[in-house]
N, C-alpha and C positions, 0 to 999 in steps of 0.2 A: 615733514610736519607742517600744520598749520601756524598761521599769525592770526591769533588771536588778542580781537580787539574789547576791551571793557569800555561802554561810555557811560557814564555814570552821571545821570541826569537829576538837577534839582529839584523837579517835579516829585509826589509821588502817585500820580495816578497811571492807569493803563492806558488811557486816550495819548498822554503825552510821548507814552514808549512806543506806542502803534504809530501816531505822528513821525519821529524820528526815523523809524524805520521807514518809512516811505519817501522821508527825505535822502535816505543812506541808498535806498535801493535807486531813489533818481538821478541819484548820481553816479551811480555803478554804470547805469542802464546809459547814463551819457557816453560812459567814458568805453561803454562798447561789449560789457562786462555782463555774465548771463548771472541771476543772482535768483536764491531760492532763501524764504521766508517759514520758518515753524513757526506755529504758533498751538498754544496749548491745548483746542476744543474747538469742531464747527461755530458757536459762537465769536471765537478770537477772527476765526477765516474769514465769515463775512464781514466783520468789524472792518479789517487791514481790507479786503478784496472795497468796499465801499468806501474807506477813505482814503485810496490809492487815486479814484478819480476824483476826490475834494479837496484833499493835503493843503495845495496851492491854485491857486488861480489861474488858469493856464498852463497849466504842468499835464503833459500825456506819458504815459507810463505805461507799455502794455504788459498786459499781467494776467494769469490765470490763477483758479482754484483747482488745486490737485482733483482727480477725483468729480473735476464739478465740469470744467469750460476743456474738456480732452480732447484734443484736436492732434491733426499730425505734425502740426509743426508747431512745438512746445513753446511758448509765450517764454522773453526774454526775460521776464520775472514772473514765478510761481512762487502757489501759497500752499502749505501742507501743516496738516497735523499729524504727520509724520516725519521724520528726519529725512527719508531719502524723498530727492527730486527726480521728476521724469528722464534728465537728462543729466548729464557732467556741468556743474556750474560752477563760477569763479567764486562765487561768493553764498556764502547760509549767516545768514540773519536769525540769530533765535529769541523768539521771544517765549519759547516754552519753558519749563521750569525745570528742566533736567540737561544735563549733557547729551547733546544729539549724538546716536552713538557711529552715525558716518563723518564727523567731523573731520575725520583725520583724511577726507574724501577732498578737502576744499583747500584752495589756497589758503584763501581769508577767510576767519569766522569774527560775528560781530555782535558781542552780547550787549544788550543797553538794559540798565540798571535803574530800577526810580529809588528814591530818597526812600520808600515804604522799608521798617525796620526786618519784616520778614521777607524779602526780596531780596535785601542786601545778602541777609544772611546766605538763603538759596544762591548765591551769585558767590559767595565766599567760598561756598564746595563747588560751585562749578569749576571757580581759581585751580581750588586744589586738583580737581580731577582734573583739566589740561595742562599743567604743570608737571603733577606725575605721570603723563602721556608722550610729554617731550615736547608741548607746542612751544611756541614764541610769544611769549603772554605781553601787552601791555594795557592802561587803563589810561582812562579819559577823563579826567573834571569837566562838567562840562555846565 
């Protein structure tokens, strides 16, 4: 089973959840870790795929779009709007609004939550459905 991660962000907009995750996935991506990114809508994708090369100032991060940038040797961070990724990866990042249903594929999963009252909630049944799954849940103040 997976370790699922809640981080529960002050913010409530979507720029600040696409942020974070770009910061989660640079640092996967240091630590040598293949890591795959849902997001809810072509919209969300090129969002995350364009602010992967702006996040930070000097931050390199190579990354593809599922479906967009498909090459033979899958980029050590992908972006999908759908749950599975091209390859076996250590880590899925979701910023879609449902339980990705390959979850239980990853070591880590890593949900980030904004302060918005219908988000919470959505993120309250995600709780529940990796819970009654068997993950390893914990949550983040952050």
């Amino acid at each position: 089973m997976s370790k699922v991660d809640f981080y529960v962000l002050k913010g409530s907009d979507e720029r600040s959840r696409q942020h974070f995750a770009c910061r989660l996935a640079e640092k996967a991506y240091r630590l040598e870790h293949t890591v795959h990114i849902v997001v809810a809508n072509p919209q969300s994708a090129r969002q995350v795929d364009e602010l992967m090369w702006t996040f930070r100032h000097g931050s390199f991060v190579p990354h593809a779009v599922v479906g967009q940038d498909d090459t033979e040797t899958p980029a050590p961070v992908t972006i999908g709007i759908d749950s599975a990724p091209p390859r076996s990866c250590h880590l899925l990042i979701n910023l879609g609004e449902e339980t990705p249903a390959s979850a239980d594929s990853f070591a880590r999963v890593a949900e980030i939550v904004t302060a918005d009252e219908d988000a919470r909630a959505r993120s309250r049944q995600r709780f529940v459905d990796y819970r009654e799954r068997g993950h390893t849940l914990d949550t983040h103040m952050l």
